[in-house]
Each structure stands twice: as structure tokens, then as C-alpha cells.
NUMARLUM-450014 format. One line per 4 residues: number of its first residue (from 1); for each residue x, y, z negated of N, C-alpha, C. Coordinates in Angstrom, 2 decimals. Example, Ala and Ser with C-alpha at 12.3 -4.5 7.8 and 13.67 -1.06 7.14 Angstrom:
BEGIN
1 = 13.19,-5.69,-7.80,12.30,-4.50,-7.80,13.20,-3.30,-7.80 | 12.85,-2.25,-7.08,13.67,-1.06,-7.14,12.90,0.03,-7.87
//
This chain:
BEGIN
1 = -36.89,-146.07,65.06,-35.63,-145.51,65.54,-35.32,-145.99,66.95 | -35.80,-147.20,67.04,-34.89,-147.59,68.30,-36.33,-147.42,69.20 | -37.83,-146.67,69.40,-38.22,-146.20,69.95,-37.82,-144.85,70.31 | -37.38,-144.06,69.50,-36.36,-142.60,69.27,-35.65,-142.62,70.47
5 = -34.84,-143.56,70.27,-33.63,-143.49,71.31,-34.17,-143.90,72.53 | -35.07,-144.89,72.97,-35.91,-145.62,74.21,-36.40,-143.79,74.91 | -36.90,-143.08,74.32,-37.55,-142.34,74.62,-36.58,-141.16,75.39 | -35.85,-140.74,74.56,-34.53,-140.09,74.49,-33.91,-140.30,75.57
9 = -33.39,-141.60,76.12,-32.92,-141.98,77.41,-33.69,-141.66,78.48 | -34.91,-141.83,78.47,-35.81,-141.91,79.39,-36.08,-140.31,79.85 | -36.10,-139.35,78.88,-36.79,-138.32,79.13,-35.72,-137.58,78.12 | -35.34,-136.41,79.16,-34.30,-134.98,78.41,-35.57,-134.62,77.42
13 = -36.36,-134.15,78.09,-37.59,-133.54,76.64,-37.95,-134.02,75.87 | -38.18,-135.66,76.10,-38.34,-136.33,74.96,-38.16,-136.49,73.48 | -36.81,-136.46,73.44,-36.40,-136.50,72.01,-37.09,-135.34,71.07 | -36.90,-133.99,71.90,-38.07,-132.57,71.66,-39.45,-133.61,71.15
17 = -40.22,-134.34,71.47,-41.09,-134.52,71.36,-41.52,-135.87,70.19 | -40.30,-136.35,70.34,-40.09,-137.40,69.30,-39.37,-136.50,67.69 | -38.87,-135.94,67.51,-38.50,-135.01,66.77,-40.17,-134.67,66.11 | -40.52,-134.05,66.84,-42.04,-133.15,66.40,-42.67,-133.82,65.79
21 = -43.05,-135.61,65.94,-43.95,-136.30,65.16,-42.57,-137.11,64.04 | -41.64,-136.73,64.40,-40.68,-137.50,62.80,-40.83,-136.25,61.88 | -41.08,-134.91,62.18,-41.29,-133.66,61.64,-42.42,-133.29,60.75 | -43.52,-134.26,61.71,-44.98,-134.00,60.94,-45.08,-135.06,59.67
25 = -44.29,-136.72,59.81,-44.08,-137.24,58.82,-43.35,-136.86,57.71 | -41.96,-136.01,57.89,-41.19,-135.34,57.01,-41.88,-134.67,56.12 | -43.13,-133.17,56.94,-43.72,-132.39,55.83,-44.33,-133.25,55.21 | -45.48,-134.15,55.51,-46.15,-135.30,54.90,-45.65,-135.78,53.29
29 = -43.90,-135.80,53.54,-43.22,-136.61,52.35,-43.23,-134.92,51.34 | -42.69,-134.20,52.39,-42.63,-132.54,51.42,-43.42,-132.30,50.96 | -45.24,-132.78,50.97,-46.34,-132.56,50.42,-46.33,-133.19,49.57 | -45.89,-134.66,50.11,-45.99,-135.27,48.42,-45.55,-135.33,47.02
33 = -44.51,-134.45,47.50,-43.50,-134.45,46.05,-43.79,-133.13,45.54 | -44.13,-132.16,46.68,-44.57,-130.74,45.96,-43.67,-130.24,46.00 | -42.56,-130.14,47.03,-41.63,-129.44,46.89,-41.58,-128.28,47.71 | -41.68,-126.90,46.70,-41.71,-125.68,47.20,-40.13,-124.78,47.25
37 = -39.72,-124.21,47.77,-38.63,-123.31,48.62,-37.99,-122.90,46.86 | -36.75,-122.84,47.12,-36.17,-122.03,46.01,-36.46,-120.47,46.03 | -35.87,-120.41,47.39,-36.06,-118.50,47.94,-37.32,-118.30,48.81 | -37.89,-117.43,48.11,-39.30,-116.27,49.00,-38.76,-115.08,49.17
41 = -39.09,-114.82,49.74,-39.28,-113.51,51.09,-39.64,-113.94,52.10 | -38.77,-113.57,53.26,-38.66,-113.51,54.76,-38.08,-115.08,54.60 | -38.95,-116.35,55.42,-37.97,-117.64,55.49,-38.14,-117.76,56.46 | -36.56,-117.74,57.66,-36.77,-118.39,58.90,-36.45,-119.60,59.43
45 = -37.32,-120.47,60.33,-36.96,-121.86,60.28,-36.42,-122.10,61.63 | -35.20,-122.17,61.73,-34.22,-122.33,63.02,-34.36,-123.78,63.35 | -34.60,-123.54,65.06,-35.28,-124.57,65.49,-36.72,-125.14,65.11 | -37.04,-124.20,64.71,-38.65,-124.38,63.96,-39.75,-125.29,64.95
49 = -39.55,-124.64,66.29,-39.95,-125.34,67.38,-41.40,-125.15,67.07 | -42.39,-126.07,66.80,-43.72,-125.80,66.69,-44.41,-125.41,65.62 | -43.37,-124.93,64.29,-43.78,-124.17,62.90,-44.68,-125.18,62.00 | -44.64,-126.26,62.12,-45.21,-127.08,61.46,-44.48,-127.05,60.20
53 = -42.97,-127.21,59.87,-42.74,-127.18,58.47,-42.63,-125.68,58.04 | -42.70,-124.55,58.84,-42.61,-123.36,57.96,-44.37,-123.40,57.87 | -45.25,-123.75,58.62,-46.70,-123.30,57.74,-46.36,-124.17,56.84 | -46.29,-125.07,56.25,-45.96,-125.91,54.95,-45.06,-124.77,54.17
57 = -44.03,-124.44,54.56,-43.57,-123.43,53.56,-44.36,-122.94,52.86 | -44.76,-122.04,54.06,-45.62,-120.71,53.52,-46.65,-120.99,53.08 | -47.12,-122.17,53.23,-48.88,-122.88,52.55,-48.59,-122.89,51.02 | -46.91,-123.10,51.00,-46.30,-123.64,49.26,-46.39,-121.99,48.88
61 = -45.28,-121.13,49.42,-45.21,-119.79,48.45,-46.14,-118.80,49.34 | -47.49,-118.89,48.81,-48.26,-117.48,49.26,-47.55,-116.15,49.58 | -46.36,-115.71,48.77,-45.89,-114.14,49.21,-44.85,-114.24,49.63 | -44.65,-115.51,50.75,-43.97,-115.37,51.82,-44.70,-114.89,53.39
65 = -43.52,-114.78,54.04,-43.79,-114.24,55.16,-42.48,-115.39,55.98 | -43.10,-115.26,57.52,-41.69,-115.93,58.17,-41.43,-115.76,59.77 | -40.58,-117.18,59.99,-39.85,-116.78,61.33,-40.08,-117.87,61.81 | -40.49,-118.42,63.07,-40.23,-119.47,63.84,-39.32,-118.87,64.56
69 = -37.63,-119.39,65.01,-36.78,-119.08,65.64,-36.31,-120.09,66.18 | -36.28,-120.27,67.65,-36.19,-121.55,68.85,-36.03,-120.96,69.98 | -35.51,-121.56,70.53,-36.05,-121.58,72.30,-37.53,-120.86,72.65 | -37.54,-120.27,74.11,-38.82,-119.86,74.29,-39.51,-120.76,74.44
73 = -39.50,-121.88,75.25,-40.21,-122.85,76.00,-40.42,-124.02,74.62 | -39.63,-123.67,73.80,-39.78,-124.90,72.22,-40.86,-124.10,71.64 | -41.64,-123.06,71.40,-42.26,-122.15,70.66,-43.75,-122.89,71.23 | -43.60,-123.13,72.67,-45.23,-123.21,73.31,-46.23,-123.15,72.39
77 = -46.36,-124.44,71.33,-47.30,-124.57,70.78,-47.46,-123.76,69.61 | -46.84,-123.04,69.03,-46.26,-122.54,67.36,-47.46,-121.73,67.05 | -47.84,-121.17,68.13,-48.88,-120.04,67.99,-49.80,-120.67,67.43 | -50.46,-121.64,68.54,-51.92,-122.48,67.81,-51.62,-122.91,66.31
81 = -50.62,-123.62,66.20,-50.10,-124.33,64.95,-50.43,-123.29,63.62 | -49.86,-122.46,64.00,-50.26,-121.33,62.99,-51.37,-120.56,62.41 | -51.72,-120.50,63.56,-53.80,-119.82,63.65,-54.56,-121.18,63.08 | -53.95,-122.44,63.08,-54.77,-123.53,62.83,-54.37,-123.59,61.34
85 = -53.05,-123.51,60.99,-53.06,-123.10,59.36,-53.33,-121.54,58.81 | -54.28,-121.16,59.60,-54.47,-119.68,58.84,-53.37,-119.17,58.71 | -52.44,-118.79,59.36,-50.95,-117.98,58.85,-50.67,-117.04,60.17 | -51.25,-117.12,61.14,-51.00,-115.87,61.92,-50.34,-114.90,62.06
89 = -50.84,-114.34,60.93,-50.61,-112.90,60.46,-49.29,-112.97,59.39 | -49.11,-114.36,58.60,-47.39,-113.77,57.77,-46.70,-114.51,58.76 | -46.43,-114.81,60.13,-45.69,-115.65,60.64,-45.10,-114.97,61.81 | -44.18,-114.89,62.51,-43.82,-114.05,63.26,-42.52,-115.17,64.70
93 = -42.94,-115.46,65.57,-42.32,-116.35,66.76,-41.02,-115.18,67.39 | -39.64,-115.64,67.43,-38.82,-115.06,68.41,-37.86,-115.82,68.65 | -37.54,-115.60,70.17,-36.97,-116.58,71.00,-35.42,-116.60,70.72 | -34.71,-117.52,70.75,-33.51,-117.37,70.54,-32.37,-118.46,70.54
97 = -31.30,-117.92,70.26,-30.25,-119.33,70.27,-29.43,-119.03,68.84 | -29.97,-119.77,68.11,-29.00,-120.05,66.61,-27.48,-120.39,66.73 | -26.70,-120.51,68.47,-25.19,-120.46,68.00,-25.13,-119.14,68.39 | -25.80,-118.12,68.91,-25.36,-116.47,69.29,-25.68,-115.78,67.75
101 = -26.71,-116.18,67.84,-27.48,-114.75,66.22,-28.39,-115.66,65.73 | -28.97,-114.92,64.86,-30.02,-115.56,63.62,-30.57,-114.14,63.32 | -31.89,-114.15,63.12,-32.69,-112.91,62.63,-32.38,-112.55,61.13 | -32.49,-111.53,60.55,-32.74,-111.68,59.23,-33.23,-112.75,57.97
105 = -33.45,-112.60,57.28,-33.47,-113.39,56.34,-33.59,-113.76,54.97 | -34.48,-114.33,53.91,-34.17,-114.57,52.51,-33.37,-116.44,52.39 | -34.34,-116.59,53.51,-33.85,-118.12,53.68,-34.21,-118.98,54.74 | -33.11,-119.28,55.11,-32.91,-120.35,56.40,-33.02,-121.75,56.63
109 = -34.09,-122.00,57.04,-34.40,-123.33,57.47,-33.22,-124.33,58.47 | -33.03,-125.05,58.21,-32.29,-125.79,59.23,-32.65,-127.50,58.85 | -33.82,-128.16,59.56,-34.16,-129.47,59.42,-34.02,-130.19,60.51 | -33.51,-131.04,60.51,-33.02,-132.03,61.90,-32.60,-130.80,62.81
113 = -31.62,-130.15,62.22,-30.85,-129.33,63.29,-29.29,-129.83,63.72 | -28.94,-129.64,61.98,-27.43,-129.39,61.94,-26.60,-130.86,62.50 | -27.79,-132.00,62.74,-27.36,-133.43,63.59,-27.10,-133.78,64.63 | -27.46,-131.99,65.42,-27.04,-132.15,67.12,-26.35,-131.88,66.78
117 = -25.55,-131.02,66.41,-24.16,-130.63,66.59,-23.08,-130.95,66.05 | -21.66,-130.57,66.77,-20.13,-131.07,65.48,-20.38,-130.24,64.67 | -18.93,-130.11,64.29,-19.07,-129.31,62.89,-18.61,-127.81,63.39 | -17.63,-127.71,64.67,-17.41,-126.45,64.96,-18.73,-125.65,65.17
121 = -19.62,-126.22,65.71,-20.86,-125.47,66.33,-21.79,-125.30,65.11 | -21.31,-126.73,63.65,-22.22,-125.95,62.40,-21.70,-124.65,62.05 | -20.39,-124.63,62.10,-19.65,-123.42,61.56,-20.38,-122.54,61.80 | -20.49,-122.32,63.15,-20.57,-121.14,63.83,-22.39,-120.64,63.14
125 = -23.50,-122.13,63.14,-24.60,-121.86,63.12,-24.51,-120.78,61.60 | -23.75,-121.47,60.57,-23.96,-121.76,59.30,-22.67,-120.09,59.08 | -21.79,-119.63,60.20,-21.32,-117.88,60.09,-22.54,-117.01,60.59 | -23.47,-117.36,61.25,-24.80,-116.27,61.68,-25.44,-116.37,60.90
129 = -25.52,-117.39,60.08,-26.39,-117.16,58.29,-26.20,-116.55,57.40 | -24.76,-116.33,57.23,-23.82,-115.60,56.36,-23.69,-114.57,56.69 | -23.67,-113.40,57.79,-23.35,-112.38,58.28,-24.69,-111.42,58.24 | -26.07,-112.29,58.99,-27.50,-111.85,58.95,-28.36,-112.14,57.79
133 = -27.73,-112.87,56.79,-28.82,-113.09,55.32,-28.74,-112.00,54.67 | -29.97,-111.76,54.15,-29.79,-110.62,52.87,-29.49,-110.99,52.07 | -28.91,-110.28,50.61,-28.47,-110.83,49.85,-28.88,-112.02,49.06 | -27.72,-112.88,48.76,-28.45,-113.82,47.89,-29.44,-115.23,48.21
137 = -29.09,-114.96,49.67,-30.13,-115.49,50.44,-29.91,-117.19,50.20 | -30.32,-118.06,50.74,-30.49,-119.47,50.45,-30.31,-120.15,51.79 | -30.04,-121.34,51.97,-30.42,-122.39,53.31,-30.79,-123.57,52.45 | -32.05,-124.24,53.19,-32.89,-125.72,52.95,-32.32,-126.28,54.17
141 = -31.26,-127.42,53.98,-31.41,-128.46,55.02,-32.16,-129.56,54.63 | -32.28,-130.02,55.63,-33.34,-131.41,55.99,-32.81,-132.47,56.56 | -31.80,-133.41,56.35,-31.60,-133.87,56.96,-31.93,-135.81,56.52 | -31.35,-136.94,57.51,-31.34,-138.08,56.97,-29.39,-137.78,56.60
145 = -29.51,-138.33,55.33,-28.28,-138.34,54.98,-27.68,-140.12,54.87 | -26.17,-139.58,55.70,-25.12,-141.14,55.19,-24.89,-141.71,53.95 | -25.34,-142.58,53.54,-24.32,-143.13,52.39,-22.78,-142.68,52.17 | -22.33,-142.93,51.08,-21.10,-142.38,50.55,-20.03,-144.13,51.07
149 = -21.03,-145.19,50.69,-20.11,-146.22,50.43,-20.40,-147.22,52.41 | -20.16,-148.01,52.30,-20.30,-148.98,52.98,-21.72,-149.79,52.63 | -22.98,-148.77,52.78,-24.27,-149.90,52.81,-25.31,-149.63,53.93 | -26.05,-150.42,53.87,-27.21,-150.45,54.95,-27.37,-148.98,55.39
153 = -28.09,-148.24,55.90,-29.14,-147.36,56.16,-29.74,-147.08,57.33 | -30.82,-146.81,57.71,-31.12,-146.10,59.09,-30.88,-145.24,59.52 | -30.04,-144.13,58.24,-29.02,-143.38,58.78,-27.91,-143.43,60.08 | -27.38,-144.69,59.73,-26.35,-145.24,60.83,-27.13,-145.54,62.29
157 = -28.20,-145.72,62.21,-28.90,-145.46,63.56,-29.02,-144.69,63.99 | -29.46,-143.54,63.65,-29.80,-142.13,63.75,-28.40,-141.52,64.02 | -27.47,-141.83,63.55,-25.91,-141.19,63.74,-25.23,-141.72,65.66 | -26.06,-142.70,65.79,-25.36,-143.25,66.93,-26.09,-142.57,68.26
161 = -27.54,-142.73,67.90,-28.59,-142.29,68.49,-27.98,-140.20,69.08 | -27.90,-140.24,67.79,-27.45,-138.06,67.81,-26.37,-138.48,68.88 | -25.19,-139.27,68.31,-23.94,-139.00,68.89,-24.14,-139.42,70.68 | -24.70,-140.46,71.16,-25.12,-140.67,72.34,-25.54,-140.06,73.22
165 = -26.93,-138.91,72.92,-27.69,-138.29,73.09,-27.09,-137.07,73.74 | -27.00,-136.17,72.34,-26.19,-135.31,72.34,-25.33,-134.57,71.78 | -24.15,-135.88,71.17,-23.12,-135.63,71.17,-23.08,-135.00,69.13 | -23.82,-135.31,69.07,-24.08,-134.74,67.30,-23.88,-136.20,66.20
169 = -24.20,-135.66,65.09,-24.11,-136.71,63.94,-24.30,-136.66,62.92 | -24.88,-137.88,61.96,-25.15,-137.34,60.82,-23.87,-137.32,60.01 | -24.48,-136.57,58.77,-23.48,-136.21,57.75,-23.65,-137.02,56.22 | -22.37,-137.14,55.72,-22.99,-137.23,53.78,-23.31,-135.93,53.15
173 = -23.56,-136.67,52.48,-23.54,-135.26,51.30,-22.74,-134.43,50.81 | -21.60,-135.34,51.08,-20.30,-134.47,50.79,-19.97,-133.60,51.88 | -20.09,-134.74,52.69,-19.63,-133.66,54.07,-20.72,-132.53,54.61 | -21.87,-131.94,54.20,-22.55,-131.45,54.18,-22.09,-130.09,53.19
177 = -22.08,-130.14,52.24,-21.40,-129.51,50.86,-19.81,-128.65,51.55 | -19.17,-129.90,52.15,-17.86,-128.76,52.52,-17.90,-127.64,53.56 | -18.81,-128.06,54.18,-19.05,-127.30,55.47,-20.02,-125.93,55.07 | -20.54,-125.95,53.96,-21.51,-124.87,53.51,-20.30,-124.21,52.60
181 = -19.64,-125.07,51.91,-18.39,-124.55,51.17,-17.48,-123.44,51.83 | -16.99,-124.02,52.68,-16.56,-122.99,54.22,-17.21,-122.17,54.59 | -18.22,-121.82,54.52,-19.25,-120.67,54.37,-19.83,-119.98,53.90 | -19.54,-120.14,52.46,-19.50,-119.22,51.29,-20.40,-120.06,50.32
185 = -21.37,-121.20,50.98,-22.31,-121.48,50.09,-22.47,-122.67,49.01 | -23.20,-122.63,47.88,-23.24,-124.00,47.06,-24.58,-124.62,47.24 | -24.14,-126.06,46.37,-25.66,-126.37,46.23,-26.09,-126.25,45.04 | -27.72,-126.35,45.08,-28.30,-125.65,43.65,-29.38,-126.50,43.37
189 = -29.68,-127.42,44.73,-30.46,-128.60,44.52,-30.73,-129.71,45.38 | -30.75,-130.99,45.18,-30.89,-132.18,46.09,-31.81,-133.00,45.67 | -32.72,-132.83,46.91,-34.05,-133.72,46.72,-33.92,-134.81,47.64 | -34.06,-136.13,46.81,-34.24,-137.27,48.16,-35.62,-137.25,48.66
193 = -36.16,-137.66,49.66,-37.60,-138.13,49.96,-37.27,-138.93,50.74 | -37.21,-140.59,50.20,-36.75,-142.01,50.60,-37.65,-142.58,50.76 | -39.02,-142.44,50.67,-40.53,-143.21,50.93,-40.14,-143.86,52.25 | -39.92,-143.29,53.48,-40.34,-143.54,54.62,-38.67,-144.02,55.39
197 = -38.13,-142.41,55.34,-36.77,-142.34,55.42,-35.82,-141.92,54.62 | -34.32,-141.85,54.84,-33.54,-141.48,54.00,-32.78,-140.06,54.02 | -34.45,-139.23,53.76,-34.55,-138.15,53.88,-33.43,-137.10,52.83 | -32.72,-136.08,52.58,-32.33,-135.64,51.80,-32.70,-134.13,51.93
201 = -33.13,-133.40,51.53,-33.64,-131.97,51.05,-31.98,-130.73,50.18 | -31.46,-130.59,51.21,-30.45,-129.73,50.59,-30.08,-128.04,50.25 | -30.09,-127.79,49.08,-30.67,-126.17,49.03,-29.43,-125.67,48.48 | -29.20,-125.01,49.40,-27.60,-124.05,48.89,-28.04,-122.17,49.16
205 = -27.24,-121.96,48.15,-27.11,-120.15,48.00,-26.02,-119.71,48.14 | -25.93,-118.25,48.23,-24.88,-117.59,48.77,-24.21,-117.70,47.71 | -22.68,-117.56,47.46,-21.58,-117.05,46.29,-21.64,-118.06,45.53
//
């Protein structure tokens, strides 16, 4: 963590780049537990950046198809990434900004996203989900989640680190829950993956 932040200071792109290898450890933990998507169809992964956890998706549910949706200049690599997991062809790159629009949808990725931002700007991410999902549709967050009480975590690093940076933060679980609540959505499942970090896996549906 406190290389995270060293890096972060040093270099605007950085954190972009420090992100990408805390990303490749994340799927790592998602492999190990075997945890596959509630919703198939169309899954797009906002902020997907180099599609490393949607080929993991789609490696899990064969009769999916998907979205890397990012920045143009965040995409660079997504292409190779993809042709290197054989997925080419169900995977589909477009450039964009998740507080204007969101593409279609069965289900929306959002992993180490919703920590840059407050909560007005989740709103807003988490009303372009709601407006552009097809029915029924789902969101997987990813995030490190706060404790409820007053204990340790490296969470609280990571919260200071966002908020410094840029201006974001982490959340509990609760506070995660109200803000999807406000948006029409529940949860339907919570996976920890605490091996490494104090990862939490949050899957909410529409209604």
C-alpha cells in the first residue's frame, strides 16, 4: 500500500498502472474461489482498462459476450489482452466516460472504480446503470471494503490513499448497499476474498 501511494505521488499515470497489477492479483483470488458472474449475457466492465478481469469473466461463463468500457488511452493494451485469452471475437472495446453514459448491458462491472469517487458521482455512475441495463440486469462490485466497527484494516490505508489522490474513498458494506438502494438495487450476494486483501465481491440486481 504504501508503495501504491509512493507511486501515485510521483506519477499522475501511475496509480493507472499500480491498479493493473493489484487487478491481476484480485482475478488471481477470483480464480481461486471459482467465482463465476450471477448474470450472462452482454457483461460490461467499466473502467475495465486492460480487460484482464472481464477475460476472467468470460473464461468463467462461455455464453457470454462483453464490453471493455474506459478511456481511449486506458484501452491501449485490452486488445492484446484479449487475443492472448482467445476472446477476441466475444469481446468488444469502446471508449468512454461512465459519469456521461454506459453502453448496454446484462451486467456491470465496477471493480476498484466506485473508490475514486464521492457518492454524488456514484449516484450518477450507478443512474447510467439503471437507465441503460436491460432488464433485470445485475452490478459486481469489487471493492476493499471498511469494517463496520473500529478495527485494524488496510482498508483504512487505501481510504486515505483514494481520498488524497483523488479525492475518493472507501466504503462499508452498508454504505455500499444504500447507495445501490438509491438506485433501485439489492444485494443477492457477498463474497469476501481476504487471502491477500480485504477484498469484498458485491452482486446486486435490479428491483
Amino acid at each position: 500500500m504504501a508503495d501504491l501511494a509512493a507511486e501515485a505521488g510521483a506519477d499522475p499515470d501511475a496509480l493507472g498502472r499500480a491498479m493493473s497489477r493489484v487487478t491481476e492479483t484480485m482475478v488471481a483470488e477470483l480464480a481461486a474461489a471459482g467465482l463465476r458472474p450471477l448474470a450472462s449475457g452482454r457483461i460490461v466492465d467499466l473502467g475495465g482498462g486492460r480487460g484482464t478481469l472481464l477475460a476472467y469473466l468470460l473464461g468463467a461463463d462461455p455464453g457470454a459476450d462483453g464490453v471493455v468500457f474506459d478511456r481511449a488511452e486506458a484501452l491501449a493494451e485490452a486488445p492484446q489482452v484479449l487475443a492472448d485469452a482467445g476472446l477476441a471475437g466475444r469481446a468488444e472495446l469502446i471508449p468512454g466516460d461512465f459519469l456521461r453514459e454506459v453502453p448496454p448491458g446484462d451486467l456491470y462491472v465496477l471493480s476498484q472504480v466506485l473508490h475514486n469517487w464521492d457518492d454524488e458521482q456514484v449516484r450518477a455512475v450507478l443512474g447510467h446503470c439503471s437507465q441503460a441495463g436491460r432488464p433485470g440486469h445485475s452490478i459486481m462490485v469489487v471493492e476493499l471494503m471498511l469494517p463496520d466497527g473500529p478495527e485494524p484494516s488496510p482498508a483504512h490505508i487505501m481510504d486515505l490513499i483514494m481520498l488524497t489522490t483523488v479525492g475518493g474513498r472507501e466504503r462499508t458494506r452498508a454504505q455500499h448497499e444504500a447507495l445501490m438502494a438509491e438506485a433501485g438495487y439489492t444485494l443477492v450476494r457477498d463474497t469476501p476474498l481476504a487471502r491477500v486483501l480485504p477484498w469484498r465481491i458485491l452482486e446486486f440486481r435490479q428491483g
